[in-house]
N, C-alpha and C positions, 0 to 999 in steps of 0.2 A: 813597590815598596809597601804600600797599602795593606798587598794581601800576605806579605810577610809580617807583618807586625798583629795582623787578626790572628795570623797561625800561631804567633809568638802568644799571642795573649789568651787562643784558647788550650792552648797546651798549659800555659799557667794556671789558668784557671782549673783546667780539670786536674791537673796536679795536685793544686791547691784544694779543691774539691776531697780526692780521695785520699791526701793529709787527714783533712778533714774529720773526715769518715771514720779513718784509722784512731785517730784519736778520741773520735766517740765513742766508740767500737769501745776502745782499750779505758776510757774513763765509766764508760755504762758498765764492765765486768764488774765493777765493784763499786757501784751507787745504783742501788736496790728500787730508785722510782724512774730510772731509765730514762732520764731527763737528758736533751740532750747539751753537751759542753761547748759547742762552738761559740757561744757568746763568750766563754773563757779564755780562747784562743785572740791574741790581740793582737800580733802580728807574724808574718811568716817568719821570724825570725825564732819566734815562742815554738813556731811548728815545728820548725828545722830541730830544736834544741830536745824538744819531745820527742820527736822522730827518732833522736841518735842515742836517745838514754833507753828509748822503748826496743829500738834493735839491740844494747849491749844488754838490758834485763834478758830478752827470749833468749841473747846468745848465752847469757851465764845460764838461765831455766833449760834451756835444751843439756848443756854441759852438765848441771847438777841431776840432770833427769835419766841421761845418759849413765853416770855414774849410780844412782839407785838401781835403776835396770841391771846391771852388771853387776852390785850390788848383791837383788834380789834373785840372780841367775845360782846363787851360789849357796846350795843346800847350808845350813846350819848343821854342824853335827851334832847328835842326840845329847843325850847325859850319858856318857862314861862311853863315848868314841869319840877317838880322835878324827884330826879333818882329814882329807886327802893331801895337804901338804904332809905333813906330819903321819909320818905310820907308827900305829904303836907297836911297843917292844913287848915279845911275849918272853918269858921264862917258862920254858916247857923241859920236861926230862925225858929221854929213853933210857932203858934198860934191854940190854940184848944177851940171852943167855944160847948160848953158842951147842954145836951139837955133844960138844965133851963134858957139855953142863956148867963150864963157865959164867961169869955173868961178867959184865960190862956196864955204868952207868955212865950219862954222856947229859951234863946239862947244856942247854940250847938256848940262846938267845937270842931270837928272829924278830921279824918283820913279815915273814910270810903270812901268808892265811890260810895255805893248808899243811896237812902234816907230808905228806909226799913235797915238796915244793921244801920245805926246811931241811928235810932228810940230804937230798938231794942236793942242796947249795952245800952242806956241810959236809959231802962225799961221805955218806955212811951207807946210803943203798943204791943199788943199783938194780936194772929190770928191765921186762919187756912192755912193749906197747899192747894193750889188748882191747875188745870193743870195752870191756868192762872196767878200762885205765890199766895202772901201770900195776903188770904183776912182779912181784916183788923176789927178784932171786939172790941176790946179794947183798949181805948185810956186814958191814964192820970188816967188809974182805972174806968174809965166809959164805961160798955160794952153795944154795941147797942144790942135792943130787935127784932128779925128778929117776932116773933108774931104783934108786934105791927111795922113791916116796915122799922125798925130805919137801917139807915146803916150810915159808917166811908165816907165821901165826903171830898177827898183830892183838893186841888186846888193849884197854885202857883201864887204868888203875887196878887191873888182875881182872876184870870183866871180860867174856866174849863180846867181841867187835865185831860189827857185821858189816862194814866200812872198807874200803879199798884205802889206802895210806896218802892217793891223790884227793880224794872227795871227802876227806875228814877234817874240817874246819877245826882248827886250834883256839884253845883258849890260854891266858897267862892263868901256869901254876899246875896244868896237863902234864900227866903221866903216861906214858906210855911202854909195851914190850913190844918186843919181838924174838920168840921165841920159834927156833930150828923145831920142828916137828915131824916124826917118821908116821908115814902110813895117811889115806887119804880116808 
């Protein structure tokens, strides 16, 4: 009986001990002459009670800290971009002037981010896969004749475009042609 009651009592004691500790630890983080507070501490009942308020503080500090991190994972978008929830909406125009010399305007209002990628949701072109992207043989239902030369001549605002119509990043308020063209 003896030697259970010394077990009981040093198991208390080192319990009580590394209470202790804990709470010096946890009052010296923020009392700057590192003095230590166990003479504050006036019964285990004071410990127990610091004990359960210092675990629910870390667990909200872990939780508030958790949410920062998560938080700060999550790029801010610049000045005049939208975030990744939200895509912005461009207003862009095509003009396709057909081989009879027609013309066609067609305004667009996307989400996409390139011009091949808008075209394409909107069924106005169609085309081949090439290393160089997507070449472009059908426009508005008129496909160029490669026997007779004809190919898709994209341009922007009347400009020559050196741009394949996938790897042309769009802006809102983009003009665009596509003009039937004979002869290479």
């Amino acid at each position: 009986m003896m030697k259970r009651t010394k077990r009981k009592a040093g198991r208390w004691g080192a319990l009580l001990l590394s209470l202790l500790l804990v709470v010096s630890v946890l009052a010296g983080c923020g009392d700057s002459t590192g003095s230590s507070t166990s003479s504050q501490v006036e019964s285990s009942s004071a410990v127990s009670q610091t004990e359960e308020s210092s675990a629910v503080d870390s667990q909200s500090q872990v939780s508030s800290s958790a949410e920062e991190e998560s938080s700060a994972l999550k790029p801010e978008p610049r000045e005049g971009e939208a975030s990744q929830e939200e895509s912005q909406v461009k207003e862009i125009t095509l003009k396709v002037v057909h081989g009879d010399g027609s013309e066609k305007e067609f305004p667009l209002s996307t989400t996409a981010e390139t011009l091949g990628e808008a075209l394409e949701a909107e069924g106005l072109i169609a085309g081949e896969e090439s290393s160089y992207g997507l070449f472009i043989t059908t426009v508005d239902g008129e496909t160029a004749d490669d026997a007779n030369q004809e190919w898709w001549c994209l341009t922007k605002g009347g400009e020559a475009w050196n741009y394949g119509a996938d790897s042309t990043q769009i802006s809102d308020g983009d003009t665009y042609e596509l003009t039937l063209t004979v002869g290479y």
